[in-house]
C-alpha positions as CSV (number, residue, x, y, z in Angstrom):
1,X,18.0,0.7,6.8
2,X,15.2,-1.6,7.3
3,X,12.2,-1.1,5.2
4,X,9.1,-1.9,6.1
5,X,6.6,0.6,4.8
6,X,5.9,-1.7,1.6
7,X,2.3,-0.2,1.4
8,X,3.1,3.0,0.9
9,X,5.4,1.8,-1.7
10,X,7.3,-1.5,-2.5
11,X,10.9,-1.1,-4.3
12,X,11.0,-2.1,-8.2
13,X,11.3,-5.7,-9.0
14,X,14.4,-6.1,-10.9
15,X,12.0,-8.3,-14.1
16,X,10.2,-5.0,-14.1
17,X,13.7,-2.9,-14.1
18,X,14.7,-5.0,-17.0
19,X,11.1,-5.0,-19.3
20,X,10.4,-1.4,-18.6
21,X,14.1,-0.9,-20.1
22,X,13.6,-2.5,-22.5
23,X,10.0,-1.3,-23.9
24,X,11.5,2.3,-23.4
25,X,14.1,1.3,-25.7
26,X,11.8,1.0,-28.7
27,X,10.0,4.0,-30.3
28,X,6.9,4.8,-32.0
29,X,3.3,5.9,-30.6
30,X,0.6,3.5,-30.3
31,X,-1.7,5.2,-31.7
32,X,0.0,5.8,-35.0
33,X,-0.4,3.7,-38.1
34,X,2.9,3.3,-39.4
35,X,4.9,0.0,-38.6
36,X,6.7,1.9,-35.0
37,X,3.2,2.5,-33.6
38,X,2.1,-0.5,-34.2
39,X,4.9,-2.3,-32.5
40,X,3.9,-0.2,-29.8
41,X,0.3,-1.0,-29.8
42,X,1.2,-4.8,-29.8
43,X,3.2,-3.9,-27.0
44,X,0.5,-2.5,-25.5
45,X,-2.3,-4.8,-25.9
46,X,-0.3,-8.2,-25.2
47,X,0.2,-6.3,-21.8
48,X,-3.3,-5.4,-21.9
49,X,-4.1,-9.0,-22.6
50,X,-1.6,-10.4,-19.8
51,X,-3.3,-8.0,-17.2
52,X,-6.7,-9.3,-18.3
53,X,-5.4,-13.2,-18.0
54,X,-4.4,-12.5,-14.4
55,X,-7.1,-10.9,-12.8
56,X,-10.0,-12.4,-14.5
57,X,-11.3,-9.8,-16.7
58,X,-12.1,-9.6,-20.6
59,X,-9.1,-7.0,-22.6
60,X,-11.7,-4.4,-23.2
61,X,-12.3,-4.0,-19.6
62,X,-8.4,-2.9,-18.8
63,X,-8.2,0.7,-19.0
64,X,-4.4,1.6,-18.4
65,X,-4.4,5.0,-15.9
66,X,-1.8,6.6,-14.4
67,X,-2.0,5.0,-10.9
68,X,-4.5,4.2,-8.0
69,X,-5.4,8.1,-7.4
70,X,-6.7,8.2,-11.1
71,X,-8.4,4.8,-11.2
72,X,-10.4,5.8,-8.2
73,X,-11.5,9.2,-9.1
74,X,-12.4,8.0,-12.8
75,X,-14.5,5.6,-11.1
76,X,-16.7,7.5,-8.3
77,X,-16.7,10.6,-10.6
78,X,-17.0,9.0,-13.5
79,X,-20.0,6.3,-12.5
80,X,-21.6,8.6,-10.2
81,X,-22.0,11.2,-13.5
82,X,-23.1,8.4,-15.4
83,X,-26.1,7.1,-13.4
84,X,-27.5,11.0,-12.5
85,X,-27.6,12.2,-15.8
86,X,-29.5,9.0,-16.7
87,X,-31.3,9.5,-13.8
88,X,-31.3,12.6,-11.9
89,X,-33.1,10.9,-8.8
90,X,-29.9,8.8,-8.0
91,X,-27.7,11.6,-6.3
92,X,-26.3,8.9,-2.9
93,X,-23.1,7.7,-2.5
94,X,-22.3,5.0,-0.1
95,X,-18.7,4.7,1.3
96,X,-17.4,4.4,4.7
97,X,-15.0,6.9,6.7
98,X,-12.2,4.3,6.1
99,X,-11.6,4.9,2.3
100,X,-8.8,6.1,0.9
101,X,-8.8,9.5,0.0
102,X,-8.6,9.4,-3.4
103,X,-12.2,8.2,-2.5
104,X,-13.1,10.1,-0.3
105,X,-12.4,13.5,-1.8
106,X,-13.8,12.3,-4.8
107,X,-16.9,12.2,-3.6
108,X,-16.8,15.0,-0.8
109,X,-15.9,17.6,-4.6
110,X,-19.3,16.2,-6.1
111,X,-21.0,16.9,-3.2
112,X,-19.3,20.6,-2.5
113,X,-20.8,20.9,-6.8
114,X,-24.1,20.1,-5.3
115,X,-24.5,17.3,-7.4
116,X,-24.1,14.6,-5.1
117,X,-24.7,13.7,-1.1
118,X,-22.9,11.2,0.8
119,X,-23.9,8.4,2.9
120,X,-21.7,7.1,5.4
121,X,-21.3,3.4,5.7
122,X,-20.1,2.0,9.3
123,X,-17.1,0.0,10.0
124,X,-15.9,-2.6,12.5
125,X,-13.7,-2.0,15.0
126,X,-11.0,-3.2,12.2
127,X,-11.9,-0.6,9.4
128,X,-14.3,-3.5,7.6
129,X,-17.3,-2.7,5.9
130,X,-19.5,-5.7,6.6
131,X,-22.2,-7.6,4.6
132,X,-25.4,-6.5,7.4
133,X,-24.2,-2.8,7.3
134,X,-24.1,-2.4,3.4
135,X,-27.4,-4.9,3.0
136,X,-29.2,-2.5,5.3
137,X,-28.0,1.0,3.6
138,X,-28.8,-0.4,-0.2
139,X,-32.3,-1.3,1.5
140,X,-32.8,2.4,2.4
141,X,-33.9,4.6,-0.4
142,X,-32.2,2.2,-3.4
143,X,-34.1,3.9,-6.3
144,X,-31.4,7.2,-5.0
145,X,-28.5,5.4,-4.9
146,X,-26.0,5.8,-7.7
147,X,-23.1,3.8,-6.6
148,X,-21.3,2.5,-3.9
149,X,-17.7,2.3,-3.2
150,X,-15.8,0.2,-1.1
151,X,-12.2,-0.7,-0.3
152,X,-11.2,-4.2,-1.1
153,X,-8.4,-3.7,1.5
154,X,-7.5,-0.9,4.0
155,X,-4.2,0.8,3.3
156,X,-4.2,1.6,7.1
157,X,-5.7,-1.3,9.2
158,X,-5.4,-4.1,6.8
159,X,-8.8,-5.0,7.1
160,X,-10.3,-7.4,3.9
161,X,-13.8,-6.3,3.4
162,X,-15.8,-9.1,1.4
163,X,-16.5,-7.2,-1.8
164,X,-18.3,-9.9,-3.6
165,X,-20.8,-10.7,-1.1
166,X,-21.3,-6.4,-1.4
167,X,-21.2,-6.6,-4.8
168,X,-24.1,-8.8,-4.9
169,X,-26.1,-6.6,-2.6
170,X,-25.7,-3.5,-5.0
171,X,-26.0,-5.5,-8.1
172,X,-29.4,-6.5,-6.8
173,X,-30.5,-3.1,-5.1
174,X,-29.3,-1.9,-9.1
175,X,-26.5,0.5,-8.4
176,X,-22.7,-0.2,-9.2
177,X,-20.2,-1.1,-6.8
178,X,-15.9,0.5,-7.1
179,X,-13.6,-1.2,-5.2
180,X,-10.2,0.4,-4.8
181,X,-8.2,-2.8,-4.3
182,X,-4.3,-1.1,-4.7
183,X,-3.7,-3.2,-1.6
184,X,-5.5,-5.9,-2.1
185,X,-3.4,-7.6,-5.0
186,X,-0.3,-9.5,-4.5
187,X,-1.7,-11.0,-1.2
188,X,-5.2,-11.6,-2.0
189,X,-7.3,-13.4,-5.0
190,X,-8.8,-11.2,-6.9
191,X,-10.9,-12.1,-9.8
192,X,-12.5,-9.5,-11.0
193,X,-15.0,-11.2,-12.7
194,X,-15.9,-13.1,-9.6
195,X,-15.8,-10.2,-7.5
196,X,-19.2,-8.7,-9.8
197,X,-17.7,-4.9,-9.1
198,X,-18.4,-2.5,-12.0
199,X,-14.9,-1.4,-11.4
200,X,-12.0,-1.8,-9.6
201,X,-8.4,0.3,-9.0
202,X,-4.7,-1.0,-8.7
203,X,-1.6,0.9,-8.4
204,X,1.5,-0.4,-10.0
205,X,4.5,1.2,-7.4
206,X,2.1,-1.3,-4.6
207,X,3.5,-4.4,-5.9
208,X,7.3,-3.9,-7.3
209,X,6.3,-2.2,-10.8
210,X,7.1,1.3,-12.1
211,X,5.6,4.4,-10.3
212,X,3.2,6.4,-12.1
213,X,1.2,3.1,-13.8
214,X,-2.2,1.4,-12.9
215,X,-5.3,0.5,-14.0
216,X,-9.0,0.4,-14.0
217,X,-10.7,-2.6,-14.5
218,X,-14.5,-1.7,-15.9
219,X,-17.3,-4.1,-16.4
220,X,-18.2,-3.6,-20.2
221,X,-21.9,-3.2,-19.6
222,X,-20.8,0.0,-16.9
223,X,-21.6,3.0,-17.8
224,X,-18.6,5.2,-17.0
225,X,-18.6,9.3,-18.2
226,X,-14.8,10.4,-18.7
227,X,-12.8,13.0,-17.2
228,X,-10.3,13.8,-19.5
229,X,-10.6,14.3,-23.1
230,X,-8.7,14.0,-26.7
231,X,-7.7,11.4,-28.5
232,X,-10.4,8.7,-27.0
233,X,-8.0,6.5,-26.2
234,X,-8.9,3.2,-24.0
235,X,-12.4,3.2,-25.3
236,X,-13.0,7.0,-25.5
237,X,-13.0,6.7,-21.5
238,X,-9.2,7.9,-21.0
239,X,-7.4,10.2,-23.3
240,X,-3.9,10.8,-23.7
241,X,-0.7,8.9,-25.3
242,X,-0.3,5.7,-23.7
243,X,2.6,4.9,-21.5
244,X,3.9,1.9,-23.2
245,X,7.3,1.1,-21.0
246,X,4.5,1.6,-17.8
247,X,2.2,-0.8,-19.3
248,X,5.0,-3.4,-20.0
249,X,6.1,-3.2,-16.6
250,X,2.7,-3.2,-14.6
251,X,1.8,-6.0,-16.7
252,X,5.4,-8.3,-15.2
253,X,4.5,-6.9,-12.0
254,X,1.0,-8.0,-11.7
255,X,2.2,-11.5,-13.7
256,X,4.9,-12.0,-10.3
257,X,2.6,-10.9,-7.7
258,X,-0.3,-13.4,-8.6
259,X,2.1,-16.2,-9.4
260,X,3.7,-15.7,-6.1
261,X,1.0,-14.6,-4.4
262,X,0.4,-18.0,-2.0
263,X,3.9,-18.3,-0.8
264,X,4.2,-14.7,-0.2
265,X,0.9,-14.5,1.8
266,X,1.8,-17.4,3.6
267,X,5.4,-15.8,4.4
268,X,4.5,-12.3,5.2
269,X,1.5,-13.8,7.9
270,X,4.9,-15.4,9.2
271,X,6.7,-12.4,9.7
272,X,3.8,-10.7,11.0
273,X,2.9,-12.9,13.3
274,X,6.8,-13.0,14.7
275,X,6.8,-9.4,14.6
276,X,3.8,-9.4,16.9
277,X,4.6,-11.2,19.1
278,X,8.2,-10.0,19.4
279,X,7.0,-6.2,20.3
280,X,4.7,-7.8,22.7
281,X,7.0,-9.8,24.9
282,X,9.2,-6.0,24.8
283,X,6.2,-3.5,25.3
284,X,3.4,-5.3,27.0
285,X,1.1,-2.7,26.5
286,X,1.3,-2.7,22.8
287,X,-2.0,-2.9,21.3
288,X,-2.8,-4.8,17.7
289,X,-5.5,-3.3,15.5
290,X,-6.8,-5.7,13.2
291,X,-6.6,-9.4,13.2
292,X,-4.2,-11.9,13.1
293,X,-1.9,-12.4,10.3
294,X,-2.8,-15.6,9.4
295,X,-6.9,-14.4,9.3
296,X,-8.2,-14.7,5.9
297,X,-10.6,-11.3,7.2
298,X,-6.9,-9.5,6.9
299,X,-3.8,-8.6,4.8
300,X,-1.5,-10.9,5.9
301,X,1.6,-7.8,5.0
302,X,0.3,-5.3,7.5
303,X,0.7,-5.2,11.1
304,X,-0.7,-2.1,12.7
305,X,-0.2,-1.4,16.8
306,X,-1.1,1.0,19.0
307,X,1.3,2.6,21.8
308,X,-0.2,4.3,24.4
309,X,1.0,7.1,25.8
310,X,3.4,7.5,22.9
311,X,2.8,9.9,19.7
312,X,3.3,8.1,17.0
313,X,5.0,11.4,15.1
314,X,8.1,10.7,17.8
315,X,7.9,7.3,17.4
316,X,8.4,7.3,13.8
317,X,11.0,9.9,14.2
318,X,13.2,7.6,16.8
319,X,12.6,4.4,14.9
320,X,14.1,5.9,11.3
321,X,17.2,7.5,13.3
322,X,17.8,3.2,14.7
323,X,17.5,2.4,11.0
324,X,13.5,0.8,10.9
325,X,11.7,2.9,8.4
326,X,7.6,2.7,9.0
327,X,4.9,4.4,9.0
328,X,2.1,6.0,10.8
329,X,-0.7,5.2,8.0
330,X,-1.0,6.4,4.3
331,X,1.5,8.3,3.1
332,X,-0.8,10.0,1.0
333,X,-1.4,12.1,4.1
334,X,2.6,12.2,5.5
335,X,3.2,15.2,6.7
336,X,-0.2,15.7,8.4
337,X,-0.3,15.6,12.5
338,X,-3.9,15.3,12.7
339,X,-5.3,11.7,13.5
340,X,-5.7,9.1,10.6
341,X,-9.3,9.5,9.6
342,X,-9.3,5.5,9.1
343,X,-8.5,4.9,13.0
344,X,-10.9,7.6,13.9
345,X,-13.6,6.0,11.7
346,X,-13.2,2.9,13.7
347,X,-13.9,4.3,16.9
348,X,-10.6,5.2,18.3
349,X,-10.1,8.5,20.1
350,X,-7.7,11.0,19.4
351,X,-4.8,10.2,21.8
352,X,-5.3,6.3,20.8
353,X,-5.4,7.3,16.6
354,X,-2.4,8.9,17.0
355,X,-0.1,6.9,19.2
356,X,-0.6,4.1,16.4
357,X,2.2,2.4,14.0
358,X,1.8,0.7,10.9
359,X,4.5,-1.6,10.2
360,X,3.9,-3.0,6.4
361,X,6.4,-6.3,4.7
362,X,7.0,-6.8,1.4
363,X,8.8,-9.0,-1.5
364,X,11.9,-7.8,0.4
365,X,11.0,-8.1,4.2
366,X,13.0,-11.0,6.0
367,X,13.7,-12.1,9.8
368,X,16.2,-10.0,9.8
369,X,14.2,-7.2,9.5
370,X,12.1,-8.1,12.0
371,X,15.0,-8.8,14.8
372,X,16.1,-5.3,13.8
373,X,12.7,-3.9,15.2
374,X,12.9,-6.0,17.9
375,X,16.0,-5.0,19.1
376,X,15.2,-1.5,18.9
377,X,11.6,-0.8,19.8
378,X,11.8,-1.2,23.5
379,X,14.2,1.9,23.9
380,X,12.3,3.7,21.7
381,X,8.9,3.5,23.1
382,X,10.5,4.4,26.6
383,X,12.2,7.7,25.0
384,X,8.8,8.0,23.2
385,X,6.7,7.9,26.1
386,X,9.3,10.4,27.8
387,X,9.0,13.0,25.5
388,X,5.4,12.7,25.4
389,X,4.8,12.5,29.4
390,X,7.0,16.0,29.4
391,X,4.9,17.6,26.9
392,X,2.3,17.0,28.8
393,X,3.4,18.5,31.9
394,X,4.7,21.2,29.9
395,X,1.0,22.0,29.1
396,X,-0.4,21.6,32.5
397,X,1.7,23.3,34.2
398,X,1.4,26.3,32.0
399,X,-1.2,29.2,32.9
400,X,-1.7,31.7,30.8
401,X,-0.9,35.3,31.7
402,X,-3.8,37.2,30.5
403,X,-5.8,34.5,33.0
404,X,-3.4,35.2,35.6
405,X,-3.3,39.1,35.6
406,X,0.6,38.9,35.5
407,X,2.7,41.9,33.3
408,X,2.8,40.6,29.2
């Protein structure tokens, strides 16, 4: 099979494989006093240390989670509760249509408790949150605002929002700014401290380490109220026994992506340019959302096309039984027929949202892979479009009896 859904999930680097092995093998609970425990606590914080090295942040702002679903919810719930108990004015949150939905229903349960309303922020045609559309939301009604929260990358589109230039904005309108960047690293630079968010989510199954591990990064000066309770572990802001093997492993996972992260960037805009184009010069009418590979606006790993008059559910269906696995946007949401809330959030109708592919590369991905979609994709649009022109003639040509008068 030919894998190319890497951001829904990337396999296990085998460094990872091998540390998370070998952290497993070696007892003790870090938050015990006797020498086992604290052979797990160094453990611990020399990953907590490495992690902090890599991205640009101080230790004490690495808070180890479970994965990219808990980072973000921690961080809307947890910074939203914050800043309206402190001040019970600020009740907005700002987010676009195009998070993730670890965001999003984050923030649509505050609002169903009453405590919160949400404010939409526009995106570009890409699924981009830009500097003029943000600037002018923090300007309206700022003293109501209690944060903001915007992806560093879409999952879906690929679309790089410029998260320090929005930083700034909210820093100076004074609310805080989450950024879920579980795409972002790997590919792009990010420096936490540069970037001025509050807080900011990774994943560790998006870039080759164990499922199951991530992190919140949090400002130290953020005021942040937990949601789970016990032991007040990771500052009193995240009970429950830490996952030492997970932390060992996202920690070698991180340390390859950001080492690696040039020549993979430039490799994967390769691919996805060759990819492109070869779909192109086979389906003409294939349509690219998103900008060019190579565009520093975009994730260089994602390639998403549009294929009209197919359905992207028999698409993905044909393409898996010629050996190319993709995707049709977050898996998060697999399983779901409706429309991808991303591509309707950027304009596209119905029909167009869901006739859409998203092919996504990885630390694996080669030309090979990309000569196998080649060679396949022009029989299975026509099959695609087929099926989908008989469906609808199906339905037209259908009249109901009850209209019709005709015996039941």
């Amino acid at each position: 099979m030919v894998y190319l859904d890497h951001a829904a999930t990337t396999p296990v680097l085998p460094a990872v494989v091998e540390a998370v092995a070998e952290a497993m093998a070696v007892g003790g609970n870090p938050s015990s006093v006797h020498s086992a425990g604290r052979a797990a606590r160094s453990r611990i914080e020399e990953a907590r240390e490495l992690l902090a090295a890599l991205l640009d942040a101080h230790p004490s702002e690495v808070l180890f989670t479970s994965g990219g679903t808990e980072s973000d919810n921690l961080a809307v719930t947890g910074l939203f509760q914050a800043r309206h108990r402190a001040d019970p004015a600020r009740r907005e949150i700002l987010l676009s249509g195009a998070e993730h939905h670890a965001v999003l229903d984050a923030a649509d349960h505050l609002a169903a408790t009453g405590a919160a309303r949400i404010r939409r922020l526009p995106v570009d045609r890409n699924g981009r949150v830009t500097r003029d559309a943000f600037a002018d939301a923090a300007a309206e009604r700022p003293d109501r605002i209690a944060l903001a929260s915007v992806m560093w990358a879409n999952n879906e589109t690929g679309a790089v929002s410029d998260i320090a230039a929005l930083s700034a904005i909210a820093g100076a309108a004074g609310f805080p700014l989450h950024t879920d960047a579980v795409q972002a690293v790997g590919t792009l630079d990010v420096d936490f401290a540069r970037s001025s968010a509050a807080a900011l989510s990774i994943a560790g199954h998006k870039l080759g380490g164990p499922g199951g591990t991530g992190l919140l990064l949090l400002r130290r000066d953020a005021a942040l109220v937990p949601l789970q309770h016990g032991g007040g572990q990771e500052r009193g802001l995240r009970s429950g026994t830490l996952n030492v093997a997970g932390a060992v492993g996202l920690a070698v996972a991180v340390e390859e992506a950001v080492t690696r992260r040039a020549v993979r960037a430039a490799e994967y805009a390769r691919l996805g340019r060759r990819l492109i184009d070869g779909v192109r010069a086979i389906v003409p009418d294939a349509e690219l959302t998103g900008s060019d590979p190579a565009d520093q606006a975009q994730l260089p790993g994602v390639v998403h096309l549009r294929f009209p008059g197919c359905e992207s559910e028999t698409l993905l269906m044909l393409l898996d039984a010629a050996g190319v696995e993709c995707s049709a946007g977050s898996a998060c949401t697999a399983g779901v027929t409706r429309a991808s809330h991303v591509l309707l959030a950027i304009g596209l109708d119905e029909p167009a949202a869901r006739s859409s592919l998203r092919f996504s590369l990885g630390h694996t991905s080669s030309d090979a892979d990309i000569d196998a979609v080649t060679a396949v994709i022009g029989e299975v649009v026509r099959r695609a479009k087929d099926a989908n022109a008989k469906r609808t003639n199906a339905r037209a040509q259908h009249v109901s009896p009850l209209l019709t008068g005709s015996p039941r």
